[in-house]
VMD Tcl script that draws the C-alpha trace (Angstrom):
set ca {
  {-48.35 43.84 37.66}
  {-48.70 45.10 34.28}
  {-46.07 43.46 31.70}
  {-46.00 44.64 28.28}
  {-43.77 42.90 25.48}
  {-42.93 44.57 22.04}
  {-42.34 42.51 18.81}
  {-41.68 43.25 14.97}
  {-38.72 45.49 15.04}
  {-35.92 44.50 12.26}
  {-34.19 45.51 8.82}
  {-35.98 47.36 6.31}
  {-35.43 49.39 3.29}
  {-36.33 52.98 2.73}
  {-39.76 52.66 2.01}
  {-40.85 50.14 3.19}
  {-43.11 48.74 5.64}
  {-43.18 46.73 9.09}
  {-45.63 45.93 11.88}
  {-44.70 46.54 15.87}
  {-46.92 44.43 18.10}
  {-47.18 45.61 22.37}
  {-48.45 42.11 24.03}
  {-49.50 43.05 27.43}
  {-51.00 41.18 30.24}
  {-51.76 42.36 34.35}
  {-54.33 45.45 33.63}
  {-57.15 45.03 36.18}
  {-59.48 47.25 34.21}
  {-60.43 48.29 30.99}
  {-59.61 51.99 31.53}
  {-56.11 52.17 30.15}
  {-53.94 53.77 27.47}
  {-50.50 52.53 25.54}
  {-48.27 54.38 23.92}
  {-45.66 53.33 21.30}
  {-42.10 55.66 22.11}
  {-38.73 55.71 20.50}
  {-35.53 56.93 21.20}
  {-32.57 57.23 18.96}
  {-29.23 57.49 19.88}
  {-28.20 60.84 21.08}
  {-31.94 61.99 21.24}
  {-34.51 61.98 23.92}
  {-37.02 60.01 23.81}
  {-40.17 60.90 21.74}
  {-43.93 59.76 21.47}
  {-45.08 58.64 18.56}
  {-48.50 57.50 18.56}
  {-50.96 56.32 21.39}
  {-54.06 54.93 22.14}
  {-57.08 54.53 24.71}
  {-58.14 51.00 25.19}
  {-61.70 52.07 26.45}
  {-62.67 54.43 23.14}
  {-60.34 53.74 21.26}
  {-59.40 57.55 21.11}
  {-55.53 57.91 19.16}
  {-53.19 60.18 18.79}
  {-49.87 60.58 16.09}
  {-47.00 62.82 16.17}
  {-46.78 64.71 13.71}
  {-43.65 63.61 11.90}
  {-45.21 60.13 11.41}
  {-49.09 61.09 10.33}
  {-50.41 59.76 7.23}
  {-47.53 56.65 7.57}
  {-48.28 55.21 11.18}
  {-51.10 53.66 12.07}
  {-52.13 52.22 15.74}
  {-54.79 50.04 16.23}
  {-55.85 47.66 19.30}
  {-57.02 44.22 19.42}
  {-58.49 44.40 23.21}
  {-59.56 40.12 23.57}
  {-55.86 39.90 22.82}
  {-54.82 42.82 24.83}
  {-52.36 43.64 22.44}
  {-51.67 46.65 20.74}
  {-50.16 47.52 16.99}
  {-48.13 50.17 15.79}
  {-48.12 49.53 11.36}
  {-45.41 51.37 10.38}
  {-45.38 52.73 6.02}
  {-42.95 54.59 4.12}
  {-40.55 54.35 6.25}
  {-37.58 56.63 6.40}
  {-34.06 56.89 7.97}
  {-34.77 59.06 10.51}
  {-37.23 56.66 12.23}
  {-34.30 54.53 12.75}
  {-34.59 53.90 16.65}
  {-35.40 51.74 19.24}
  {-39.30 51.49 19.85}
  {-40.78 50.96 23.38}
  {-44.49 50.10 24.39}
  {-45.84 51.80 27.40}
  {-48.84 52.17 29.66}
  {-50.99 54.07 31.76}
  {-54.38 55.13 32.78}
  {-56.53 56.08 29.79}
  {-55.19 59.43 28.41}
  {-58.12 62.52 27.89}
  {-55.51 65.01 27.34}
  {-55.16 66.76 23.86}
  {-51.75 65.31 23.92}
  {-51.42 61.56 24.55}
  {-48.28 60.73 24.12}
  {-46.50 62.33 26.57}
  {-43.83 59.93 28.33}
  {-44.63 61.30 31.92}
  {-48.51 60.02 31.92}
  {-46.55 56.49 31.10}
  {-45.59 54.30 33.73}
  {-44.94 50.81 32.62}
  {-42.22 50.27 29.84}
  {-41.47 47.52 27.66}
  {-37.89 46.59 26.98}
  {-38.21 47.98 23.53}
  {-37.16 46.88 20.12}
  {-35.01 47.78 17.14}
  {-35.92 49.32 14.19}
  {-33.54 50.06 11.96}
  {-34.32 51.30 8.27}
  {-31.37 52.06 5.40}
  {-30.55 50.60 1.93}
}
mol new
graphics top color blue
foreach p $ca { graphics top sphere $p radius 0.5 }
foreach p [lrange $ca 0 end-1] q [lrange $ca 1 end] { graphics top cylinder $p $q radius 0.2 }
display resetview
C-alpha cells in the first residue's frame, strides 16, 4: 500500500521561499509518477507540478513556472516541490499524490492520481 507523507508547509512572507518534501514508501515498481496539488478555500483543487519517477519527465502549471521547481531523490523515494517568489495567491493547502507514470501532455491532472497525502499548509502574507 502506497503511503505518501508531505512536509515543509508554514509561514512565509511575500517573496519568499520554502521547500515541500512528499516521503513515500509501498511502490512495487519503478514506473510511477507524483504530483504536488493544492486547494484553497473556496476553489477546486488544482495541479501544480508533477513528475515521472522512471525519466524523470516534469510538468508545471503555468501560474507557478519560472518559481516552482520539482525534483526527485528516487534512493529516498521522496519527492520535492522548491517553492520561490512566493505570492498570496499560492496560499493553500498542498497535497502529494501518486500514480502510474504519467505520458500524457498534461501530468497533473488529479484524476490519473490515486493515492493522496494528508496535505500541508502553506500560507504566505506579510
Amino acid at each position: 500500500q502506497v503511503q505518501l507523507v508531505e512536509s515543509g508547509g508554514g509561514l512565509v512572507q511575500p517573496g519568499g521561499s520554502l521547500r515541500l518534501s512528499c516521503a513515500a514508501s509501498g511502490f512495487t515498481t519503478n514506473f510511477y509518477a507524483i504530483g504536488w496539488f493544492r486547494q484553497a478555500p473556496g476553489k477546486e483543487r488544482e495541479g501544480v507540478s508533477c513528475i515521472n519517477n522512471s525519466d524523470g519527465r516534469t510538468d508545471y502549471a503555468d501560474s507557478v513556472k519560472g518559481r516552482f521547481t520539482i525534483s526527485r531523490d528516487s534512493a529516498k523515494s521522496t519527492v520535492y516541490l522548491q517553492m520561490n517568489s512566493l505570492k498570496p495567491e499560492d496560499t493553500a493547502v498542498y497535497y502529494c499524490a501518486s500514480g502510474p507514470a504519467n505520458y500524457r501532455l498534461r501530468m497533473c491532472l488529479p484524476s490519473h492520481y490515486s493515492n493522496w497525502g494528508q496535505g500541508t499548509q502553506v500560507t504566505v502574507s506579510s
